[in-house]
C-alpha positions, 0 to 999 in steps of 0.5 A: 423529484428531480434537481437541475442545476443552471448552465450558467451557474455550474460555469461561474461557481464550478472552477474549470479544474473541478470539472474534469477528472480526466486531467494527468497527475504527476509526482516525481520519484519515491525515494528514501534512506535507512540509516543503521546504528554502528554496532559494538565491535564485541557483539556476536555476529550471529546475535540479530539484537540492534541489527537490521535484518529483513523479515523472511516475507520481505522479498516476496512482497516487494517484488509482488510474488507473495500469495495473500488469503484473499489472492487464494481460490475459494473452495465450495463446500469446504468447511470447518469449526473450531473443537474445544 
């Protein structure tokens, strides 16, 4: 069974923009901003409690240099199971 649509209807329903998605799509820059808490004067400065530190992976992803599971080669042949 096979379905036609009429010419003449996909003009007059289909908007013109609906047609074609190979139009260009543009959004302005990504920005933001990270406001921190002032931290007391006594606090240690080795205590990372309330500071903001970046996790050690954090690099490495934003500049795409970190290696995920599924970036890793598969190995045939290579199995294992779990002992209890």
């Amino acid at each position: 069974m096979s379905v036609t649509c009429q010419p003449t209807l996909y003009k007059t329903v289909v908007p013109a923009s609906y047609k074609s998605a190979a139009r260009r799509h543009e959004r302005p820059a990504s920005f933001g901003v990270q406001l921190y808490e002032q931290q007391d004067s006594e606090q240690h400065r080795v205590d990372a409690v309330g500071r903001p530190l970046p996790h050690r992976s954090a690099q490495q992803q934003t500049t795409g240099e970190a290696v995920y599971v599924a970036d890793m080669p598969s190995y045939k042949g290579l199995y294992c199971q779990h002992v209890t």
